[in-house]
TISE-122322 format. One record per residue (C-alpha): residue in one letter; x, y, z. Coordinates in steps of 0.1 Angstrom, whole numbers, padded with zeros to 4 digits, always signed. Each point is the difference from the previous one (the first is absolute). Example, Ala and Ser with C-alpha at 12.3 -4.5 7.8 and 13.67 -1.06 7.14 Angstrom:
<nodes>
A+0123-0045+0078;S+0014+0034-0007;
</nodes>
This chain:
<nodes>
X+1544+0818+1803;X-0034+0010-0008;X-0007-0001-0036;X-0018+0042+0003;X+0037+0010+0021;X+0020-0019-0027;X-0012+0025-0023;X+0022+0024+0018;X+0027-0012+0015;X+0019-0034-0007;X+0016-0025+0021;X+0039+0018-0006;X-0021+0038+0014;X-0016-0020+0025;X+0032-0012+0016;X+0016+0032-0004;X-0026+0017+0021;X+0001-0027+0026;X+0035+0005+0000;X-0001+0038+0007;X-0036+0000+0024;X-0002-0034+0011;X-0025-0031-0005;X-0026+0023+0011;X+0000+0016-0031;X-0025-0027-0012;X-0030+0016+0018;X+0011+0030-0024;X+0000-0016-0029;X-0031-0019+0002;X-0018+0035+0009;X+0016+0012-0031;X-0021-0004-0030;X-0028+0014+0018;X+0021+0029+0008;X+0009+0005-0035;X-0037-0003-0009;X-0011+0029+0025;X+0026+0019-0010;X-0007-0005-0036;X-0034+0014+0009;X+0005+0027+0018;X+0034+0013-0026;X-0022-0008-0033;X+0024-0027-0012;X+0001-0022-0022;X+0026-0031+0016;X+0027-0011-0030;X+0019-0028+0018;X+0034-0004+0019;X+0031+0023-0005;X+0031-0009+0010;X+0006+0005+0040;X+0025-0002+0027;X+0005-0009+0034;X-0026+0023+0018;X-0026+0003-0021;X-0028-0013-0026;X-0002+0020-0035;X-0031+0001-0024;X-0002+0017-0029;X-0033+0018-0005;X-0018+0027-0021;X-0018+0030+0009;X-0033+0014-0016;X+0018+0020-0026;X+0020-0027-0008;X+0034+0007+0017;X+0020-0025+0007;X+0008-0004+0037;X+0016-0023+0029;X-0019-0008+0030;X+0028-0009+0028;X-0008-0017+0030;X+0013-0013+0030;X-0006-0019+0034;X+0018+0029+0020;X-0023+0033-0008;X+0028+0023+0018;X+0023-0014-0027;X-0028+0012-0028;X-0005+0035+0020;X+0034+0011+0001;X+0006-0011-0037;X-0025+0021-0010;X+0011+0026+0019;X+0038-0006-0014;X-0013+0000-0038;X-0019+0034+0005;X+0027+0015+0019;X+0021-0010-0032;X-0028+0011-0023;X+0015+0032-0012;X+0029-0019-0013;X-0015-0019-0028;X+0018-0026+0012;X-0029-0023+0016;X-0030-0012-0007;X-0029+0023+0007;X-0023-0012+0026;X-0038+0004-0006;X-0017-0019+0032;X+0011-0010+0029;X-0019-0025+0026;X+0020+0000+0035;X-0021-0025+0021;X+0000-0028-0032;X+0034+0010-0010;X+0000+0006-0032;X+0010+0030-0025;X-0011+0004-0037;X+0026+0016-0016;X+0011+0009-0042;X+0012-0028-0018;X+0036+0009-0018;X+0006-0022-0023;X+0039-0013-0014;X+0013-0029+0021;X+0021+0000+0027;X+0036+0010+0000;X+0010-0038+0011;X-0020-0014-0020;X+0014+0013-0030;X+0034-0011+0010;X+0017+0034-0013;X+0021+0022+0026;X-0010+0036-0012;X+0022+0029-0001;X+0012+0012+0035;X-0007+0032-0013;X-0040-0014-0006;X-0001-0014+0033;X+0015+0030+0018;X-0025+0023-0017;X-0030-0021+0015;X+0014+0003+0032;X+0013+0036+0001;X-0034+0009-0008;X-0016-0019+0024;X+0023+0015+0029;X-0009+0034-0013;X-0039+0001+0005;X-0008+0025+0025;X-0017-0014+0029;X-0013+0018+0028;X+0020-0001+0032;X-0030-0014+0023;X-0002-0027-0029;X+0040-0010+0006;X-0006-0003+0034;X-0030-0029-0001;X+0032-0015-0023;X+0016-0030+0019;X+0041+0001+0008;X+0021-0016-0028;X+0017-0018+0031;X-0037-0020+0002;X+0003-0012-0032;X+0037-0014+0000;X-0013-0018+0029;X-0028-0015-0016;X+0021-0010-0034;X+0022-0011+0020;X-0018-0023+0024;X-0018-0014-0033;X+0031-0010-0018;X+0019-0016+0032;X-0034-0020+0004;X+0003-0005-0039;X+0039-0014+0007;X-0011-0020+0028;X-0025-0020-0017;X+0014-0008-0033;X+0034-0010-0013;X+0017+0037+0003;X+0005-0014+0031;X+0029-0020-0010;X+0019+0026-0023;X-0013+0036+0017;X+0018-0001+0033;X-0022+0015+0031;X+0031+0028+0002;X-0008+0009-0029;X-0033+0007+0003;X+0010+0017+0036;X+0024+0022-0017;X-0022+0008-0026;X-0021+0011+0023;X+0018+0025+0020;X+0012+0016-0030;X-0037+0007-0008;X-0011+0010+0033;X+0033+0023+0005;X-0014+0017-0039;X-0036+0002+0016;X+0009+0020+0023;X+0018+0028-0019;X-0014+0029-0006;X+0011+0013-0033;X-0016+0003-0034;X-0035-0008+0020;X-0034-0006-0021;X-0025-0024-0004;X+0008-0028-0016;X-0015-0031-0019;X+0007-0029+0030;X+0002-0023-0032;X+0009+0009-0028;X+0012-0032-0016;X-0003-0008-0039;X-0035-0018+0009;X-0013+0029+0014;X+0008+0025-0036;X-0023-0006-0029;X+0013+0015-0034;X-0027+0021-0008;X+0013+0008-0036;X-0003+0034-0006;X-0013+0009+0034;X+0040-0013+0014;X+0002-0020+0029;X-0031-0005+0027;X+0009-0008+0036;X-0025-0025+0015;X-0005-0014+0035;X+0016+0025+0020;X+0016-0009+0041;X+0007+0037-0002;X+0016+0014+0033;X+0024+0030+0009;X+0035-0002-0008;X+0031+0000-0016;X-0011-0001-0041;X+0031-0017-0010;X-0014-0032+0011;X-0028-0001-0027;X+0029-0005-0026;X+0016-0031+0017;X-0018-0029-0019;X+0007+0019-0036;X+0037-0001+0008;X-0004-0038+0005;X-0023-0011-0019;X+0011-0028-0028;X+0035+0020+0009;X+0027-0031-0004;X+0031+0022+0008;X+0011+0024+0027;X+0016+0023-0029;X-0036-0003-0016;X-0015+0009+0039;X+0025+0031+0004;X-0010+0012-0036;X-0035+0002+0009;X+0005+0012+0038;X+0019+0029-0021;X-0030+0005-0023;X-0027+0002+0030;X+0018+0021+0019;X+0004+0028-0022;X-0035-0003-0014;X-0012-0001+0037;X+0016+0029+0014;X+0017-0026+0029;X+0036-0011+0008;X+0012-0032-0020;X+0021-0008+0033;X-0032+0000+0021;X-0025-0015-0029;X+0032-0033-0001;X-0004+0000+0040;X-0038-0006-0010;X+0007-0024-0023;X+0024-0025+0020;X-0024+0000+0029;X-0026-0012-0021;X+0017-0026-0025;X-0006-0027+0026;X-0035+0002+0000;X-0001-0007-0037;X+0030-0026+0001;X-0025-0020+0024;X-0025+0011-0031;X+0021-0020-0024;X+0009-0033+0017;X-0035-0008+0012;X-0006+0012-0037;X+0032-0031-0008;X+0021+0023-0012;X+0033-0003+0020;X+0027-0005-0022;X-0010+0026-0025;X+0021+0032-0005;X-0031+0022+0013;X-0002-0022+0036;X+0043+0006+0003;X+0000+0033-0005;X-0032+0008+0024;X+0021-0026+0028;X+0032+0024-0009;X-0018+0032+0010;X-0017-0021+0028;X+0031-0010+0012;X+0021+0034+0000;X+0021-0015-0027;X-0005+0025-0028;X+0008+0030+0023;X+0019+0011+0027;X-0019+0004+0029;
</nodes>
C-alpha cells in the first residue's frame, strides 16, 4: 500500500473494503488522498488523521475554520454516502444523530459533527434496556414526511441483504461446521414472514447494533451509520436483546424490557429475535467462540429449542 493511502486506511480496512466492494476497490483508494485533499480545500479543513471505520467506509477526523471538530466519511459507493446523508437529516430532529454539514454525492463523501464518547461495544457495558429503548423510541417518533417514507426501501430488502451476507459469512468460514444451513434457512423465513407484517410500521435504523451507538455522555445515545428502511420497529431492538446476553432467562428479561419501552408486542419482538440469532451464532464461531454459553444459547434460539414454535 502506498505510503500517502496508508495514512488513511490500513491493511485490516483495506481488506474489509475489498471484502464488501471487491478488489476493485484499489483504484478507490489510491484516488483517495487526493480526494481528501480537494475536499479539504473546498470544506476549509484542516485533516487530523484516521478514526476508527467499518466495513463500507473510510473515516477522517477533521476540523473546520472555527475550530469544530468534525468527521469526514467516505466511501467507494456514493449512493451509499447520499442516502446516509439523507437518513441522518431525516433523523435530525431527534437529537439522536450526527448533524450533517456537507455533503458531496459524485465523490461520496459527507462531513458530518463529530460526537464524541466511544462506542457502545467498545466499552463492553450492556446499558439499561430502558436507555436503549429511549434511543430508539425516539428515533421511530421523528415525523417524516409521507413522500419521504416512500423513497424508504422495504424492510423485506434488507432481511434479504443481512441475510445473503451472513449465509456467505457461514459458508466461508468455520460457522460452517456448527451453524447448520436449516438453520440459517429457518432463520430466514421467520424474518421475511416479520417483514412483511404490517403493524407497528416506521422507519427504522437497518442497523442498529452496539457498534453503530456512541455514548455521547450527557447528550445519551447517538445512532450512526444508518441501513434505514420501512418496517416493522421492533426489529431495531433485536441485537440489544442478544448482545453479550449468556442466558435465555437473561434474553426474555430484556425482550420484556424493549417491548414495553417500544410500544411493540414481546411475542412478535422474540419472533424477531429467534430469526435473527443465527446470523450472530455464525458471528461467534468464525469469531472462535463455539463452546461459550453466548454461542449455545444463540444455537438454542437458532434451533427452536428455547421455544415452541
Amino acid at each position: 500500500m502506498k505510503d500517502v493511502t496508508a495514512q488513511f486506511v490500513d491493511d485490516r480496512q483495506r481488506r474489509r473494503l475489498e471484502r464488501r466492494f471487491g478488489s476493485h476497490v484499489g483504484d478507490w483508494l489510491t484516488e483517495l488522498p487526493g480526494i481528501v485533499e480537494k475536499l479539504a480545500s473546498e470544506w476549509e479543513l484542516t485533516v487530523e488523521g484516521p478514526a476508527p471505520h467499518g466495513r463500507t467506509s473510510v473515516v477522517i477526523c477533521v476540523l473546520r475554520p472555527d475550530g469544530t471538530r468534525g468527521v469526514l466519511k467516505l466511501s467507494p459507493d456514493s449512493g451509499l454516502a447520499v442516502s446516509e446523508a439523507r437518513l441522518l437529516r431525516m433523523w435530525e430532529a431527534s437529537g439522536r444523530v450526527p448533524r450533517v454539514w456537507e455533503v458531496d454525492g459524485r465523490r461520496g463523501a459527507i462531513l458530518m459533527e463529530w460526537v464524541g464518547g466511544p462506542t457502545v461495544v467498545s466499552t463492553g457495558v450492556v446499558p439499561p434496556m430502558e436507555t436503549v429503548g429511549e434511543l430508539i423510541d425516539q428515533l421511530h417518533s421523528v415525523e417524516v414526511p409521507r413522500q419521504e417514507l416512500l423513497e424508504l426501501r422495504p424492510l423485506t430488502s434488507r432481511v434479504q441483504f443481512i441475510f445473503d451476507l451472513w449465509n456467505r459469512e457461514r459458508a466461508e468460514g468455520p460457522a460452517a461446521d456448527v451453524v447448520p444451513a436449516s438453520a440459517m434457512h429457518q432463520g430466514f423465513c421467520r424474518a421475511r414472514d416479520l417483514a412483511n407484517g404490517t403493524v407497528d410500521v416506521v422507519p427504522v435504523h437497518g442497523d442498529l447494533h452496539p457498534g453503530n451507538v456512541i455514548d455521547g455522555g450527557e447528550r445519551g445515545l447517538v445512532a450512526v451509520d444508518p441501513r434505514a428502511c420501512l418496517g416493522d420497529g421492533a426489529v431495531d431492538a433485536v441485537d440489544w436483546a442478544l448482545w453479550k446476553s449468556t442466558s435465555l432467562t437473561e434474553v426474555v428479561h430484556r425482550v420484556d424490557a424493549l417491548s414495553q419501552c417500544l410500544g411493540v408486542d414481546g411475542d412478535r419482538l422474540m419472533a424477531w429475535v429467534r430469526a435473527f440469532a443465527p446470523c450472530l451464532a455464525v458471528a461467534k464461531a468464525n469469531r472462535g467462540h463455539v463452546g461459550t454459553d453466548e454461542f449455545d444459547m444463540l444455537m438454542e434460539l437458532s434451533e427452536g429449542l428455547a421455544f415452541a414454535t
